[in-house]
C-alpha positions as CSV (number, residue, x, y, z in Angstrom):
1,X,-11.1,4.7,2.5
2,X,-10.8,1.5,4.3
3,X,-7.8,-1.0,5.7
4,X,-8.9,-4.1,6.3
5,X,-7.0,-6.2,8.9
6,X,-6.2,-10.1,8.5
7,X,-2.7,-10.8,8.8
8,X,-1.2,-7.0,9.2
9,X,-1.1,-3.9,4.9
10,X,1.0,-2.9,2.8
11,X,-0.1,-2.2,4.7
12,X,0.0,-1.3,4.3
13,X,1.4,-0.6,1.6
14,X,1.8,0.3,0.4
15,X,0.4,1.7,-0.5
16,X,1.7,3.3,-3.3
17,X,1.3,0.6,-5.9
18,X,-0.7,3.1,-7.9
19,X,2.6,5.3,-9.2
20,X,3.8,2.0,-10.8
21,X,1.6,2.5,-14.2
22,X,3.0,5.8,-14.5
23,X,5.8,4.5,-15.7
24,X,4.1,3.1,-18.7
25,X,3.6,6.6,-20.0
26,X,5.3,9.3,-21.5
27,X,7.2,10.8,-19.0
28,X,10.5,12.6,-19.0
29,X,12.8,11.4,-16.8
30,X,12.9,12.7,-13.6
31,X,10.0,14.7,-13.9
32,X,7.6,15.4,-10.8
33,X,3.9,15.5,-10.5
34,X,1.3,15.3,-8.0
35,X,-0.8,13.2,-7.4
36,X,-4.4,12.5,-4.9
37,X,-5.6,9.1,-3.8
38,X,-9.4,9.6,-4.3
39,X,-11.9,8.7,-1.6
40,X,-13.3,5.8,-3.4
41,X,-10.1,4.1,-2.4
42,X,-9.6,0.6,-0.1
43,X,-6.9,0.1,1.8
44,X,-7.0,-2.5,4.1
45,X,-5.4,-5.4,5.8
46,X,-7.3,-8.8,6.7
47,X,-6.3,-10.9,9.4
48,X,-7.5,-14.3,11.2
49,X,-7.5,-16.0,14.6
50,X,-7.8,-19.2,16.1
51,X,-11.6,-17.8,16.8
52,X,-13.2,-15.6,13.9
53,X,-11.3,-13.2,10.8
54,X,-11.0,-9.9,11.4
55,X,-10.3,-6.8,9.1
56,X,-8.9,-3.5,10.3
57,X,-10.1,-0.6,8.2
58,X,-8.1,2.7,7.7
59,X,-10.2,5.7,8.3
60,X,-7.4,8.4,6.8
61,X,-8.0,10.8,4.2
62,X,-4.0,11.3,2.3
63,X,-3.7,15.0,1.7
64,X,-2.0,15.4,-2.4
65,X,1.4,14.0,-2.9
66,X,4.2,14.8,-5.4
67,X,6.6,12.1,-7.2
68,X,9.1,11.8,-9.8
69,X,10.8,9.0,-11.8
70,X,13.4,8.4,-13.8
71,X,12.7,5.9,-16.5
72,X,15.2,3.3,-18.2
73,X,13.5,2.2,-21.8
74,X,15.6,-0.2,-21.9
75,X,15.2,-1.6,-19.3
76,X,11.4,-1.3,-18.9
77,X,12.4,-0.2,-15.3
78,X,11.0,3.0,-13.6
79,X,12.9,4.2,-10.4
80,X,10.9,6.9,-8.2
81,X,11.5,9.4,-5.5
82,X,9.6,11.2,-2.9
83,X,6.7,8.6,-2.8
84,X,6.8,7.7,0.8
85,X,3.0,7.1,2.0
86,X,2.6,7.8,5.4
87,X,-0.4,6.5,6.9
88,X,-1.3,6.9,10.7
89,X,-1.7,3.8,12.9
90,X,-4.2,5.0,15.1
91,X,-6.4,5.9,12.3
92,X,-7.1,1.5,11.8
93,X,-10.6,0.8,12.6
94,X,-10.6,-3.2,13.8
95,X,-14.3,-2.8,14.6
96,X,-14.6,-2.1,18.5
97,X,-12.6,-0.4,21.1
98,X,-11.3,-3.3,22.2
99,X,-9.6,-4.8,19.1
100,X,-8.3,-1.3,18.2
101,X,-6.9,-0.6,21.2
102,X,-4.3,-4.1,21.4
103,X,-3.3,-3.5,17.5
104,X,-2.8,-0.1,18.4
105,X,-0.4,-1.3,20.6
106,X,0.8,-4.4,19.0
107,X,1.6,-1.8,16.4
108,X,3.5,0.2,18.9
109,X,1.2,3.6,17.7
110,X,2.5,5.8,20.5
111,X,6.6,5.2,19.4
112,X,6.0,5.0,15.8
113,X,3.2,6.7,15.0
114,X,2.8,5.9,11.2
115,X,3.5,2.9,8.7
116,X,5.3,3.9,6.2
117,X,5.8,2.6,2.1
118,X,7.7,4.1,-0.4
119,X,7.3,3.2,-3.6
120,X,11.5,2.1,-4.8
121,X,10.7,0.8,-8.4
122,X,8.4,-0.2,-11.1
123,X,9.1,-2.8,-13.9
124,X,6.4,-3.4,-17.0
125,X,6.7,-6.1,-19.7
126,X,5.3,-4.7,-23.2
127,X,3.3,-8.1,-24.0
128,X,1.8,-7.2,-20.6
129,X,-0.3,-4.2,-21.4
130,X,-3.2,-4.1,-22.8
131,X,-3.6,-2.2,-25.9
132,X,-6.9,-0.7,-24.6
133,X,-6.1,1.4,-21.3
134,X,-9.6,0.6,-19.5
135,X,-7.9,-3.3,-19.3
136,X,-6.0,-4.4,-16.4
137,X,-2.1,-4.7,-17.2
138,X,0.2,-6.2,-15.0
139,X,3.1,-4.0,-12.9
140,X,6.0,-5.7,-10.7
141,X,6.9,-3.1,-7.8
142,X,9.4,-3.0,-5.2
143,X,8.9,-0.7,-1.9
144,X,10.2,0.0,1.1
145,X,7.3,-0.9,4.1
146,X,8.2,0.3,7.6
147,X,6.1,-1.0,10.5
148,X,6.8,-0.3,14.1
149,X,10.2,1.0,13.0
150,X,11.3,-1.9,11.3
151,X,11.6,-1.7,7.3
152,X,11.6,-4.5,4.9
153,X,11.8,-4.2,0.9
154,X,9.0,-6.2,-0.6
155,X,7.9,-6.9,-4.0
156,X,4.2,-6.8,-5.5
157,X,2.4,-7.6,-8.5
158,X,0.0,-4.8,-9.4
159,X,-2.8,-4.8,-11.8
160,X,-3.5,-1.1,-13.2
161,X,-5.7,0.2,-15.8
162,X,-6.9,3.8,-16.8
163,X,-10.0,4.3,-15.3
164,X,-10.2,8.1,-17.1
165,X,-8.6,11.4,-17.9
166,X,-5.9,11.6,-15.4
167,X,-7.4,8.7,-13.3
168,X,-6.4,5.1,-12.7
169,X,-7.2,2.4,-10.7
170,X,-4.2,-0.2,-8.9
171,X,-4.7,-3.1,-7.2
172,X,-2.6,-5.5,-5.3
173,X,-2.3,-7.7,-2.1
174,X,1.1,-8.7,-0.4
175,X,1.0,-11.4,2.7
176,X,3.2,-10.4,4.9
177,X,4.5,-12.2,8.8
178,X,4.1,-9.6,11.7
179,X,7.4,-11.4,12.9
180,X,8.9,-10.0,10.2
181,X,8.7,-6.7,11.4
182,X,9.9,-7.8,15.2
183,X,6.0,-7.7,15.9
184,X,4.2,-10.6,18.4
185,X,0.7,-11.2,17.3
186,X,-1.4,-10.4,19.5
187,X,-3.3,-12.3,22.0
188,X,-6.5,-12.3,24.8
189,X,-8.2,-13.6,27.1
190,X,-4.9,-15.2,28.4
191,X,-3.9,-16.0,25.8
192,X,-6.8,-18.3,24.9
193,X,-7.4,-15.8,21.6
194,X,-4.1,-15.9,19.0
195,X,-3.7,-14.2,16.0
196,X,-2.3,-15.7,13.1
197,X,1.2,-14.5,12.1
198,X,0.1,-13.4,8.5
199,X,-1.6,-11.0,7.9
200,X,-2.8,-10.1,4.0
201,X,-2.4,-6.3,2.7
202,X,-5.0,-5.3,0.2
203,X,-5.4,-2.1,-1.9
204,X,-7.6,-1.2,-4.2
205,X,-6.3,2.5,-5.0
206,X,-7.7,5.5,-7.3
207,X,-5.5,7.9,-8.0
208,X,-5.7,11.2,-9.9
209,X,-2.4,12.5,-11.6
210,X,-2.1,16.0,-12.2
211,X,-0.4,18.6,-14.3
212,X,3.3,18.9,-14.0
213,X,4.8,20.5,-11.4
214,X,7.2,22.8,-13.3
């Protein structure tokens, strides 16, 4: 699985766009099931500087998870629990030992050890998806992204498909400012190296939902 580093996600995060075309299921409300982010995965941020683009790629292998949601008809609104993704900072691969080493610490890895998302909500328009499951529909999300202990709520538009029995497939990208997050871009060589402020958070997730839980 990879994180690509421009800007700094979602990333992270986010991860966790993937639960949001759950919610265009059948569920019961506030039923819980695992689920497994599948190898064939991207997560990645991408990032630029006043020299070159560079991309940080995440190197971490997410043991299975569990959710549940509660789900408003209605409202075509889904609202989940336990989905925090936790994903380590020192597991970013920025190409050479060098670059890892100042995001590393621009990310302040050794006081807060992982970025977190969790996944807050999930909203779905009917004339939005498809009738046949192997298209891409389209998914507003809200989460919860925590870097270097700061946490921000951000939105994302997510495109999700069925990709088989049990499987899908989300993607999404959210820009984000390191400032944001009380984070200095980095710099080197005195300063004569600057990295741009924003930093864009890709994923590209496959994710397996199991049985139920109970």
């Amino acid at each position: 699985m990879k994180l690509m580093l421009a800007p700094l996600r979602n990333t992270i995060l986010g991860v966790s766009f993937f639960l949001a075309a759950m919610a265009t299921t059948s569920f019961s409300v506030n039923e819980a099931r695992p689920f497994q982010i599948l190898p064939d995965s991207q997560l990645y941020l991408k990032g630029t500087s006043n020299v070159a683009p560079f991309t940080c790629n995440c190197q971490q292998n997410f043991p299975p998870l569990q959710y549940s949601l509660a789900i408003r008809p209605k409202n075509q609104l889904a609202t989940f629990q336990n989905t925090s993704l936790q994903l380590e900072t020192k597991k970013l691969d920025c190409g050479n030992r060098g670059m890892n080493r100042d995001m590393h610490q621009t990310l302040k890895a050794s006081e807060y050890p992982t970025i977190s998302i969790r996944l807050e909500e999930v909203q779905w328009k009917a004339n939005q998806w498809p009738d046949e499951p192997q298209n891409y529909g389209s998914l507003a999300a809200k989460a919860t992204l925590s870097v270097a202990g700061v946490s921000r709520l951000v939105k994302l538009n997510v495109n999700a498909r069925e990709t088989g029995k049990d499987t899908y497939r989300f993607v999404s990208e959210l820009a984000i400012k390191m400032t944001d997050f009380g984070i200095d871009p980095p710099t080197a060589l005195m300063g004569l190296i600057k990295v741009d402020d924003k930093i864009l958070i890709h994923l590209d997730l496959a994710v397996r939902i199991e049985e139920a839980a109970f």
